[in-house]
SERO-4910 file (N, C-alpha, C, O; in steps of 0.05 Angstrom, whole numbers):
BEGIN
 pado doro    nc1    nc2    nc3   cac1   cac2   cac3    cc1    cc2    cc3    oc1    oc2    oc3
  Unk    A   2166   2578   2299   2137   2577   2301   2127   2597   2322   2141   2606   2341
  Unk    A   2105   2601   2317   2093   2624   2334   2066   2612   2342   2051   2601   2325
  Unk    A   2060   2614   2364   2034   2606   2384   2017   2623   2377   2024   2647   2377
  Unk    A   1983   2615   2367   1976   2636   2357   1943   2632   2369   1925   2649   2367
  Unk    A   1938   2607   2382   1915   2606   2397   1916   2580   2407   1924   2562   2392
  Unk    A   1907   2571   2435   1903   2563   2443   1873   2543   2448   1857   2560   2452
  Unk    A   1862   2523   2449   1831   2511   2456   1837   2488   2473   1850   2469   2466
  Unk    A   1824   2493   2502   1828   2472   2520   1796   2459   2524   1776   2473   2524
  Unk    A   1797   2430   2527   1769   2430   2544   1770   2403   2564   1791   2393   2573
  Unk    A   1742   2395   2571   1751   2382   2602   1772   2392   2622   1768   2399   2645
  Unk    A   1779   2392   2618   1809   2411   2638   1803   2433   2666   1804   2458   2665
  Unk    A   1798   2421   2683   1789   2437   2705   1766   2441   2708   1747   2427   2715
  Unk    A   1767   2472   2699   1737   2484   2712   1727   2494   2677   1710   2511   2674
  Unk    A   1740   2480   2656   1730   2483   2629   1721   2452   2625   1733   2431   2621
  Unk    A   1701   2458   2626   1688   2433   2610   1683   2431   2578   1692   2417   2561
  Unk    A   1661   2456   2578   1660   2464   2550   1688   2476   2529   1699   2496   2538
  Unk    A   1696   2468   2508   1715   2486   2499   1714   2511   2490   1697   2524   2478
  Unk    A   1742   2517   2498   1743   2544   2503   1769   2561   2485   1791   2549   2485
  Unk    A   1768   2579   2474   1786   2589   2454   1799   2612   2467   1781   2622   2481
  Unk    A   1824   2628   2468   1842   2643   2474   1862   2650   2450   1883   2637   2448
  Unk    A   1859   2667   2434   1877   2685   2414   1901   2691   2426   1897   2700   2449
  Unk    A   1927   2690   2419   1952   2700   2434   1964   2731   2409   1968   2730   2385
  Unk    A   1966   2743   2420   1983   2778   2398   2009   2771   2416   2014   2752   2431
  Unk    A   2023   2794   2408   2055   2802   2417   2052   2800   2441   2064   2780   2449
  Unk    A   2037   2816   2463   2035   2808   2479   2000   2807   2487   1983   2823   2480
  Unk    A   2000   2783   2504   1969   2774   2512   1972   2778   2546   1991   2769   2559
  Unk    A   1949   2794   2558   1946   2796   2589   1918   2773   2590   1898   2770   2576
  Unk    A   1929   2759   2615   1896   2748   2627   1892   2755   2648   1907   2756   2668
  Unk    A   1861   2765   2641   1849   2791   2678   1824   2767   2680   1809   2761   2662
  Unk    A   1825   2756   2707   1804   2749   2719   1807   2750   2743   1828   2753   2756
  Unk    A   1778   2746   2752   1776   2741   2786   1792   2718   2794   1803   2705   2776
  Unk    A   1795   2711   2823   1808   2681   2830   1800   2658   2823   1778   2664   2815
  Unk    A   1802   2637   2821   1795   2618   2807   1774   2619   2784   1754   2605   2782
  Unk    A   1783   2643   2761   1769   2633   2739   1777   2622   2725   1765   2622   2704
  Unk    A   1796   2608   2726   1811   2594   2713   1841   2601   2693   1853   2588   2676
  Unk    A   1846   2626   2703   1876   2634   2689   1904   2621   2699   1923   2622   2684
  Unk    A   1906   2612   2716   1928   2583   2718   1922   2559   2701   1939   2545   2690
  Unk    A   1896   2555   2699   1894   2529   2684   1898   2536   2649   1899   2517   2634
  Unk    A   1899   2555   2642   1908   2568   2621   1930   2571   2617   1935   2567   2593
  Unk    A   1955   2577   2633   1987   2570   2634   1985   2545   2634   1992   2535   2612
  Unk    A   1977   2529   2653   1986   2505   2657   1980   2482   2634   1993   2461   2632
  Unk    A   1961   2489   2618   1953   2476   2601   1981   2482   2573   1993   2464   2562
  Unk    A   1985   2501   2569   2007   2504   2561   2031   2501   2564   2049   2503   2548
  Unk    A   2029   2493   2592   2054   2485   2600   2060   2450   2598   2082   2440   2595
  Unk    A   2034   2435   2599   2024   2412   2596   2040   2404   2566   2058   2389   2563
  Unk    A   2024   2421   2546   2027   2415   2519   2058   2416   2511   2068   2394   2504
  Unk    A   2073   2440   2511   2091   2450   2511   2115   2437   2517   2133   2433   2500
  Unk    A   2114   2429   2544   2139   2423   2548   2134   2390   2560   2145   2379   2579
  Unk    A   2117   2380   2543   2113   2356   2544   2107   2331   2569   2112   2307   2568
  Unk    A   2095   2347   2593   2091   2347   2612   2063   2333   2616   2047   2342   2599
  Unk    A   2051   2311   2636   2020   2312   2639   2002   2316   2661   2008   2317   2685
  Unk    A   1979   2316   2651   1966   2324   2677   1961   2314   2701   1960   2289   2701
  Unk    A   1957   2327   2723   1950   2312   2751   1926   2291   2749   1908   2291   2732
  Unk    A   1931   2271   2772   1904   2260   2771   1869   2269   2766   1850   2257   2756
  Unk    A   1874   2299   2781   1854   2315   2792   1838   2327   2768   1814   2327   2766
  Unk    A   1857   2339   2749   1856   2355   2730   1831   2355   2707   1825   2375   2695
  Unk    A   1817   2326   2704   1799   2322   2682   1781   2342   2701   1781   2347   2725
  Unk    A   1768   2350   2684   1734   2366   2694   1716   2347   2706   1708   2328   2692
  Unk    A   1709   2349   2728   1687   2332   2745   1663   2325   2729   1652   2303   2730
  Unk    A   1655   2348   2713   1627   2346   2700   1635   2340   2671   1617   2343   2655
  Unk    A   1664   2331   2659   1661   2332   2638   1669   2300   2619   1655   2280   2623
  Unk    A   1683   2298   2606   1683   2270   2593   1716   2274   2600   1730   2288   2586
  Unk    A   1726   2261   2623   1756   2250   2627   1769   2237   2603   1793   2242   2600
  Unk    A   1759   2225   2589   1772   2220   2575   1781   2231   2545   1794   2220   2528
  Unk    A   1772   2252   2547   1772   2272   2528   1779   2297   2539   1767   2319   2536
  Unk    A   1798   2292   2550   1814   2324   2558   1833   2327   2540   1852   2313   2533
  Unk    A   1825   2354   2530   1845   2360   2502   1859   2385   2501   1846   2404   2512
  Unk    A   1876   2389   2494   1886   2409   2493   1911   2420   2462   1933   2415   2455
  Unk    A   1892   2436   2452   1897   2443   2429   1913   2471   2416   1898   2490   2410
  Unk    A   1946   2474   2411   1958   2494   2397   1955   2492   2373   1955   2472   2358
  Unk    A   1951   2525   2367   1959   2530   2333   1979   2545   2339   1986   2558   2359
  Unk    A   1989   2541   2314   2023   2567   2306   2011   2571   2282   1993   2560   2270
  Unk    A   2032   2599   2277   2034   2608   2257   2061   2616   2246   2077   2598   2254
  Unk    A   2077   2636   2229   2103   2633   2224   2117   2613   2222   2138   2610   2235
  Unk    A   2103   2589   2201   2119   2568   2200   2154   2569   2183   2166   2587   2171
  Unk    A   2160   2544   2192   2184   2548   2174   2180   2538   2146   2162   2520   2143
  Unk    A   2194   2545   2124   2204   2541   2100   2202   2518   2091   2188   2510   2073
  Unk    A   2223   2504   2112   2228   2483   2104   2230   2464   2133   2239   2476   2153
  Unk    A   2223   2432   2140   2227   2423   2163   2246   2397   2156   2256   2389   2135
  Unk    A   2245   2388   2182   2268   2356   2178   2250   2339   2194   2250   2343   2218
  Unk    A   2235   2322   2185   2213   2308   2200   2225   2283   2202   2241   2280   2221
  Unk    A   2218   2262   2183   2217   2230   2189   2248   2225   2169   2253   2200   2170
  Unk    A   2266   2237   2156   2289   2232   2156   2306   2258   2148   2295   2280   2148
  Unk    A   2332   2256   2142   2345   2280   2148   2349   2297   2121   2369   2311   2118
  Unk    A   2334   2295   2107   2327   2310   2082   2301   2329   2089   2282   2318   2100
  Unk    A   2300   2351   2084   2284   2368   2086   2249   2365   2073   2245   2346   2058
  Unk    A   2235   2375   2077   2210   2379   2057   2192   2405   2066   2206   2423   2075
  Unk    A   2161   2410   2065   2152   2424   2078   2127   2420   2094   2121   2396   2090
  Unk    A   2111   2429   2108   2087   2427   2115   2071   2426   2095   2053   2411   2096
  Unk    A   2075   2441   2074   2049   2443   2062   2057   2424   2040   2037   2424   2026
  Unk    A   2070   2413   2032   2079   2397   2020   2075   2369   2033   2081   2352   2016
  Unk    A   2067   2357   2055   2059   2336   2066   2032   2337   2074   2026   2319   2091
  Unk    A   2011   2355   2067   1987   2365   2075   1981   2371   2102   1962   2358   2111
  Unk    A   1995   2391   2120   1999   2385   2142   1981   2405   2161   1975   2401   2184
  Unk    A   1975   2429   2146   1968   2453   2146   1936   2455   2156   1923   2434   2154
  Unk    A   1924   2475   2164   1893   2480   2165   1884   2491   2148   1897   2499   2129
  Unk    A   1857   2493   2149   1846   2517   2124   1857   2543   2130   1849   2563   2118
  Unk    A   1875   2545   2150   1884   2574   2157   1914   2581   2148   1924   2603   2150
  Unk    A   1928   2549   2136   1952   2552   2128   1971   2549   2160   1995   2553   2162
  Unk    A   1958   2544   2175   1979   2539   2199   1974   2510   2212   1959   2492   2207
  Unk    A   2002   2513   2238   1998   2477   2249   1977   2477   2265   1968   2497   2277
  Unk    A   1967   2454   2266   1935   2452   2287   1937   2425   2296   1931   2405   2283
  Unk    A   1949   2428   2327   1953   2401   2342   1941   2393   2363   1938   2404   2385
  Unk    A   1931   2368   2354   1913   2363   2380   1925   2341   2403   1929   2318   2398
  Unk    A   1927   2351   2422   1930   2321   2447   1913   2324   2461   1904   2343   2473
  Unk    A   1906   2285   2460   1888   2286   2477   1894   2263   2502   1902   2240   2498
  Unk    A   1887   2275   2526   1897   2261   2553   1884   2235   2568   1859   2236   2565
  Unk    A   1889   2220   2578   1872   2201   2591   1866   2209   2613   1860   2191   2629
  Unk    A   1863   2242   2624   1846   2243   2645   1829   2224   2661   1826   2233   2683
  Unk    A   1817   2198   2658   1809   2173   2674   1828   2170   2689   1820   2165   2712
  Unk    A   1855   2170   2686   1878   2149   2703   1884   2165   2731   1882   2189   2736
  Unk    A   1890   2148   2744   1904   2157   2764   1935   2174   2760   1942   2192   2775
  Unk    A   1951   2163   2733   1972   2184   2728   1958   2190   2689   1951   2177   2670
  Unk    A   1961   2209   2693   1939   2214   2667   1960   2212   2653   1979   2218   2668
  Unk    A   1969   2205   2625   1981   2218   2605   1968   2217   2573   1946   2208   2566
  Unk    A   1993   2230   2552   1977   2233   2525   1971   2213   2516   1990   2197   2516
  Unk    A   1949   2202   2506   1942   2180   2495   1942   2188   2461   1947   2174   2441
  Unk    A   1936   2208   2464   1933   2221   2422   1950   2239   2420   1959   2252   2439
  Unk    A   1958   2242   2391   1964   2259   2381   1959   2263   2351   1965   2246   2334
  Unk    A   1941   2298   2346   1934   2299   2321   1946   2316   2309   1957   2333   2323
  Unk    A   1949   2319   2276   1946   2343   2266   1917   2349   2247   1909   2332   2231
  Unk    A   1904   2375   2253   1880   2382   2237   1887   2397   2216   1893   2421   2215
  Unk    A   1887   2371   2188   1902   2390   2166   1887   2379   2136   1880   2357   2129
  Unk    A   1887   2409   2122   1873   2396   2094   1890   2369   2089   1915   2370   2087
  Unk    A   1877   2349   2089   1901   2324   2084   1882   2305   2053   1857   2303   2053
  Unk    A   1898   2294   2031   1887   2275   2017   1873   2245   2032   1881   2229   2048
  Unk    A   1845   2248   2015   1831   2229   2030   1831   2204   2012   1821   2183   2020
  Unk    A   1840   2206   1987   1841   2190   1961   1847   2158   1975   1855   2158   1998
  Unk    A   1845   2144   1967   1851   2114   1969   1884   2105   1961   1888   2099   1937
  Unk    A   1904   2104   1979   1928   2102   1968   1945   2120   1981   1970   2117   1981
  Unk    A   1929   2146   1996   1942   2174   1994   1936   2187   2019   1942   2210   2025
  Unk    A   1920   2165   2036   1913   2185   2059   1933   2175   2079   1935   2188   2099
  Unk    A   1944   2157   2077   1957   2147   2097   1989   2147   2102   2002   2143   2123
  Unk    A   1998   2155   2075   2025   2164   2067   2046   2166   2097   2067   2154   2101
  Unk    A   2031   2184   2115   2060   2195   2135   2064   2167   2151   2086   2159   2157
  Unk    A   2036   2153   2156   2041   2127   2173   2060   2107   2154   2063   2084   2162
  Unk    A   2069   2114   2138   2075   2089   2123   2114   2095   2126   2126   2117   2123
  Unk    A   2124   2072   2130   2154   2074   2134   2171   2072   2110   2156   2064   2093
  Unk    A   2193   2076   2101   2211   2069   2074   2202   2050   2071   2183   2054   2057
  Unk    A   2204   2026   2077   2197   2002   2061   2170   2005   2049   2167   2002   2025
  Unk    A   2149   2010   2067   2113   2005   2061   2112   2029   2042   2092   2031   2027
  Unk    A   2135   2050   2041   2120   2066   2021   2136   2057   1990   2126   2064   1969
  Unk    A   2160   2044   1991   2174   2030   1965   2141   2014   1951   2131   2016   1929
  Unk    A   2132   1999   1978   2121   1972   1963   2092   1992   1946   2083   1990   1923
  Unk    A   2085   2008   1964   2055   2022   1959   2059   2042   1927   2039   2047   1913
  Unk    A   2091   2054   1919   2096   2058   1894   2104   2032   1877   2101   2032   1852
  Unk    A   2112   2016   1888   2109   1991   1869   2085   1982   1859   2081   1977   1835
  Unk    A   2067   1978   1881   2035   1979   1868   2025   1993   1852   2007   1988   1837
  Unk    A   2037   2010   1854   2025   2035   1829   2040   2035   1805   2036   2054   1789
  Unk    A   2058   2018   1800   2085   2020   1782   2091   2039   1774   2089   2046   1751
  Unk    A   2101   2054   1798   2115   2086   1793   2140   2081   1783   2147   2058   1787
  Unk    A   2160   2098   1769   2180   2088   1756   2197   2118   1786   2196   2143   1786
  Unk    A   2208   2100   1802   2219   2116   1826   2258   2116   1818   2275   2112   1835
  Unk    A   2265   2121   1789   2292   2130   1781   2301   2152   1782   2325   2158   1779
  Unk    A   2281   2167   1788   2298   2197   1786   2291   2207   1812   2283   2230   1812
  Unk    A   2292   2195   1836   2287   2200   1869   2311   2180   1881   2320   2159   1872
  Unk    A   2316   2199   1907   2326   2185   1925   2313   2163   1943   2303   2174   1962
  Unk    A   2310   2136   1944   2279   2118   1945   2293   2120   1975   2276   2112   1991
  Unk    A   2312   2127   1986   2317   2123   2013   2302   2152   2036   2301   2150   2061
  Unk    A   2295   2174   2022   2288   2194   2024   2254   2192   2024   2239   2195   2004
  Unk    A   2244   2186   2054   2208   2188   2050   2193   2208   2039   2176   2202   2023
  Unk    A   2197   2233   2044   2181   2256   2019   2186   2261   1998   2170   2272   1983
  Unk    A   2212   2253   1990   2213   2243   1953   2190   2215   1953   2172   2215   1936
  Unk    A   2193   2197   1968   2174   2174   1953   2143   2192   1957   2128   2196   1938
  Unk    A   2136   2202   1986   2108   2202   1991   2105   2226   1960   2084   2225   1948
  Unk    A   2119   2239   1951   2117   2261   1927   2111   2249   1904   2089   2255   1896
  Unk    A   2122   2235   1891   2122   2205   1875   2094   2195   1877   2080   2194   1857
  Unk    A   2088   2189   1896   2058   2176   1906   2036   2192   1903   2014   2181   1900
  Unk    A   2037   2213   1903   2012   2238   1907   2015   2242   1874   1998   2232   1859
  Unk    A   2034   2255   1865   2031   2255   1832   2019   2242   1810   2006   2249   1791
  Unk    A   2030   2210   1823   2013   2189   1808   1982   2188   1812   1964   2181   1796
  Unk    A   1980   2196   1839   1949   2190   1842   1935   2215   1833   1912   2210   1826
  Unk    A   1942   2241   1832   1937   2259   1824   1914   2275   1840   1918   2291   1858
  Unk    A   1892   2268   1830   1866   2267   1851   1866   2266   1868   1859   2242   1872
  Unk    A   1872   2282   1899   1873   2273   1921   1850   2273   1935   1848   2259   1955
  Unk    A   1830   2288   1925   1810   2296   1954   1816   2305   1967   1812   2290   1986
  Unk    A   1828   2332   1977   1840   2339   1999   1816   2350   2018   1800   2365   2006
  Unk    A   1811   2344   2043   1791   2355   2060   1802   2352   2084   1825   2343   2087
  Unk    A   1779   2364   2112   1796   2364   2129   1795   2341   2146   1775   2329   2151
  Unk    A   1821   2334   2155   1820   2307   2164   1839   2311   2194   1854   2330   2196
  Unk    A   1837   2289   2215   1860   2285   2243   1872   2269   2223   1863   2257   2203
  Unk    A   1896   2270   2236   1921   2255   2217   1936   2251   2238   1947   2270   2250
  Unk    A   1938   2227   2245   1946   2213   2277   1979   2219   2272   1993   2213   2252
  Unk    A   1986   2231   2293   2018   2229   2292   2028   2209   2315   2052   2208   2313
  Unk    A   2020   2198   2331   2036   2187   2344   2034   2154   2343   2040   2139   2362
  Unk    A   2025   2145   2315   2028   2113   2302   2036   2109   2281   2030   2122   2261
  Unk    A   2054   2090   2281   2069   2080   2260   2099   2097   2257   2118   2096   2273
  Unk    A   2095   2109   2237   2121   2127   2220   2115   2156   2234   2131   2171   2245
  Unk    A   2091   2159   2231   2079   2189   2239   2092   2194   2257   2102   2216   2255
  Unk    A   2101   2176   2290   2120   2182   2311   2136   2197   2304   2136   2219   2314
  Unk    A   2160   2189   2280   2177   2201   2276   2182   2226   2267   2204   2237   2266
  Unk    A   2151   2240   2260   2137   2263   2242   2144   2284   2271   2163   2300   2275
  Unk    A   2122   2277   2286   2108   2284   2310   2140   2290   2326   2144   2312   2336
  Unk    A   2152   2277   2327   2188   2277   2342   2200   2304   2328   2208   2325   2340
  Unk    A   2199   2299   2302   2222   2323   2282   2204   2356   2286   2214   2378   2289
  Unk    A   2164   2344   2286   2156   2375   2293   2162   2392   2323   2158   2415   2331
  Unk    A   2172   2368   2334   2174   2377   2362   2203   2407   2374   2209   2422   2393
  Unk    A   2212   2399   2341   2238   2420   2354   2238   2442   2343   2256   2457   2346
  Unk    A   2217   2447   2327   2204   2470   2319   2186   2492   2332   2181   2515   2325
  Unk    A   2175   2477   2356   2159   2494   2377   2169   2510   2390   2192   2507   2399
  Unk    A   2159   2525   2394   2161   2549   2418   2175   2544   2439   2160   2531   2453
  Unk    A   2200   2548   2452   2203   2544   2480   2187   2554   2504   2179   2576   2496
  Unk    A   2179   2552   2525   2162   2555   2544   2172   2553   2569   2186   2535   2577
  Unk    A   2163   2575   2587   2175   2578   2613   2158   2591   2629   2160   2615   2633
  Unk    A   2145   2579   2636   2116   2576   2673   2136   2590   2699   2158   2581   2706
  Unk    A   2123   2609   2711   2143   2622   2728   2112   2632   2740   2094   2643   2727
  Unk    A   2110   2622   2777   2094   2625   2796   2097   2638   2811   2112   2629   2827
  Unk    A   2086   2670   2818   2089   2689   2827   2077   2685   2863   2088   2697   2882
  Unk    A   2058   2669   2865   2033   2668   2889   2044   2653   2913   2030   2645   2931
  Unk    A   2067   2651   2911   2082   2642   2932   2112   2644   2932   2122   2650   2911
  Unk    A   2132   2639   2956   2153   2644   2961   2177   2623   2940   2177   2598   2941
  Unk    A   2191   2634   2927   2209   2616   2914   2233   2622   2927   2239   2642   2940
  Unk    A   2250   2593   2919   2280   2595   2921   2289   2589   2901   2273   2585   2882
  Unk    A   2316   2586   2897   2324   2585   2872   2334   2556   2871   2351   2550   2855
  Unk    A   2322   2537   2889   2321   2513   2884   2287   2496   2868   2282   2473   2861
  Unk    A   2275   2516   2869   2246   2511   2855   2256   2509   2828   2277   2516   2819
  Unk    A   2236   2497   2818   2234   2477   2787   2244   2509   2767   2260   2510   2749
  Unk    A   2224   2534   2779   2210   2552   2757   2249   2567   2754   2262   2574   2734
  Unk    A   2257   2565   2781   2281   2590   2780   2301   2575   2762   2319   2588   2752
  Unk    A   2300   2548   2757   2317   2525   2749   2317   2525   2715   2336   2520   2701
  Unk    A   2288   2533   2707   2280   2526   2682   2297   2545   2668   2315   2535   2654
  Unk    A   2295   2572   2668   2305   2591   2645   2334   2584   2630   2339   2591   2607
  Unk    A   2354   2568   2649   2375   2551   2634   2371   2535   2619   2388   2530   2602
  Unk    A   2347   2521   2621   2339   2495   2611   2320   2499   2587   2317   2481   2571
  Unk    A   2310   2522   2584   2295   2531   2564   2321   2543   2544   2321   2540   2520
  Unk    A   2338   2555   2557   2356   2563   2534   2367   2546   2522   2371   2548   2498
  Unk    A   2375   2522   2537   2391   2503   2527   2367   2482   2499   2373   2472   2477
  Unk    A   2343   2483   2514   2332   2474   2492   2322   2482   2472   2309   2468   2456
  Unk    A   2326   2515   2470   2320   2534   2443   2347   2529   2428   2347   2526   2404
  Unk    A   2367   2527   2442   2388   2520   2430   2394   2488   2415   2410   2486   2396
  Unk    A   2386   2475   2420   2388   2455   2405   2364   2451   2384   2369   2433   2368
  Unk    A   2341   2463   2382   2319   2458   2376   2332   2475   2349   2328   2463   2327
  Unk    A   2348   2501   2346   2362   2502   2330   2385   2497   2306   2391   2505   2283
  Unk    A   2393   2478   2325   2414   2462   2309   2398   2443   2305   2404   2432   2283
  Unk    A   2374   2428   2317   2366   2407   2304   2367   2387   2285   2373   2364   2288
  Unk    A   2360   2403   2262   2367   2393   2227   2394   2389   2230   2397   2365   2226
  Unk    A   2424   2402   2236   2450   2400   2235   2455   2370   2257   2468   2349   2252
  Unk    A   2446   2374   2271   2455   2343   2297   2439   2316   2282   2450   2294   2281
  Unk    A   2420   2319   2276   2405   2294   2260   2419   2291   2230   2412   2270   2220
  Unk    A   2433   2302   2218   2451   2300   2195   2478   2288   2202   2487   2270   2189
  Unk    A   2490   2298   2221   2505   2298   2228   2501   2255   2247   2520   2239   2247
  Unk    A   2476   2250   2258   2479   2222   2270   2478   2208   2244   2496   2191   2241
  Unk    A   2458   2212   2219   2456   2202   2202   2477   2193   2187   2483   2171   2177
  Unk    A   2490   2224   2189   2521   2210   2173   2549   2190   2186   2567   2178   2173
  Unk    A   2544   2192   2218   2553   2170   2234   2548   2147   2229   2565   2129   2230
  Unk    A   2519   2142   2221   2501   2118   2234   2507   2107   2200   2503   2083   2199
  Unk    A   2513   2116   2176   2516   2106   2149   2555   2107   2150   2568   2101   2130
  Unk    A   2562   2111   2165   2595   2114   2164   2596   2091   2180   2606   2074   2166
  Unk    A   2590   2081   2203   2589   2060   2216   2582   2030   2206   2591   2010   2216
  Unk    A   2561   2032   2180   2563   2022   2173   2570   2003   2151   2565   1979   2145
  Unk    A   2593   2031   2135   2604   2024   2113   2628   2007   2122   2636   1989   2107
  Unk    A   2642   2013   2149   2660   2003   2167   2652   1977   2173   2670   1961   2165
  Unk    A   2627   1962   2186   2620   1945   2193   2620   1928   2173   2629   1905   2175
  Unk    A   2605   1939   2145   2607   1919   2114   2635   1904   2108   2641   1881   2103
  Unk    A   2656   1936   2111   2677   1925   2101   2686   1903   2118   2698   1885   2106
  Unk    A   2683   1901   2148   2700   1888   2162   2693   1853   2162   2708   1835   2168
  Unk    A   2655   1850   2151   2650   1837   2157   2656   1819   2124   2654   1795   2122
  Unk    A   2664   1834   2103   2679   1824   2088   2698   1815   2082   2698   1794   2069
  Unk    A   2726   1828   2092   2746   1818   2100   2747   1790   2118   2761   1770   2114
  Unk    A   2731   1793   2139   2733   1768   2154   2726   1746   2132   2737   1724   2133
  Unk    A   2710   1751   2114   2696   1717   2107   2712   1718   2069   2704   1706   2049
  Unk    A   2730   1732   2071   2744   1728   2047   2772   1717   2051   2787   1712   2032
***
């Protein structure tokens, strides 16, 4: 994925929101405190999953609506979200009217230790009755929600959630698709929101305006960023790979617990 703009608001000395375009490479020229640290840091916030200081909501603005919003672009193909079978973004309605990801978190700036309280995606999504709710819904809730519909689910893997949620959208046909937040961080969607996470950008904040050692966080990170571009790669391969542990474990456990009671 590729970072392709930025919108922060409440956040410092932004109250109003504020938009920033990123190219190959992006310079920020301002005077001192116009706010171009809070512009890294906000990315650094989002990014590397970090939250804000107490201080950080905007004095004049609504604390509790400190948001901070990436788009990408250069999506992938294909992703590994809520189980270890593949599907796509645009294939789960996940997309903007721009065809890219559009995520929103939003902070509890009120607290004394602020953290994310939301997480969105802004994506043409089906608003149909049956169909908008699909990613929140787990293997089981989405078996019973094609049973309601008496989908004939024989020619799918029913253990596989974007074969069923696919199944489900077909039948209903009609979706309504418009633009909708599509909460990722309740229910099933967690697990959405987890698998998009290893698709992001790695990120590395490096503070020039004072003396470092190479015991500071920033000199520390560039290992730590590699190591996690590196796995963010194998991703799909390590989640296949527990999956097929975690079903080997328990063909072992069946058998044993058969033997005992035979």
């Amino acid at each position: 994925m590729k970072l392709t703009s930025l919108r922060i608001r409440n956040l410092r000395c932004y109250k109003d929101e504020i938009n920033i375009d990123f190219e190959e490479i992006t310079a920020l020229i301002g005077r001192n405190d116009a706010g171009k640290s809070t512009i890294m840091d906000a990315l650094d916030i989002f990014l590397n999953e970090s939250n804000p200081d107490k201080h950080d909501a905007c004095k004049s603005g609504d604390p509790k609506d400190l948001a901070i919003i990436c788009v990408f672009s250069d999506l992938p193909d294909e992703v590994v979200i809520d189980d270890t079978n593949p599907t796509s973004l645009s294939d789960e309605y996940l997309l903007n009217n721009d065809g890219n990801l559009e995520i929103h978190k939003i902070y509890s700036g009120q607290l004394i230790n602020p953290k994310c309280s939301s997480v969105y995606a802004l994506a043409l999504h089906p608003s149909s009755e049956g169909a908008s709710d699909l990613l929140q819904l787990k293997n089981s809730d989405l078996k019973k929600r094609a049973k309601g519909f008496d989908i004939d689910l024989s020619d799918i893997d029913q253990k596989v959630n974007a074969q069923l949620r696919r199944k489900i959208r077909e039948h209903i046909g009609e979706l309504h698709v418009e633009p909708s937040l599509i909460p990722l961080n309740e229910d099933n969607a967690k697990k959405i929101w987890e698998g998009l996470k290893a698709y992001m950008p790695a990120f590395a904040l490096f503070k020039s305006d004072r003396l470092s050692s190479d015991q500071d966080p920033e000199a520390q990170d560039p290992l730590k960023a590699a190591i996690k571009e590196a796995l963010k790669e194998k991703e799909a391969e390590l989640s296949a790979i527990s999956k097929h542990v975690e079903e080997e474990v328990k063909k072992i456990a069946q058998k044993t617990l058969a033997w005992i009671f035979t």
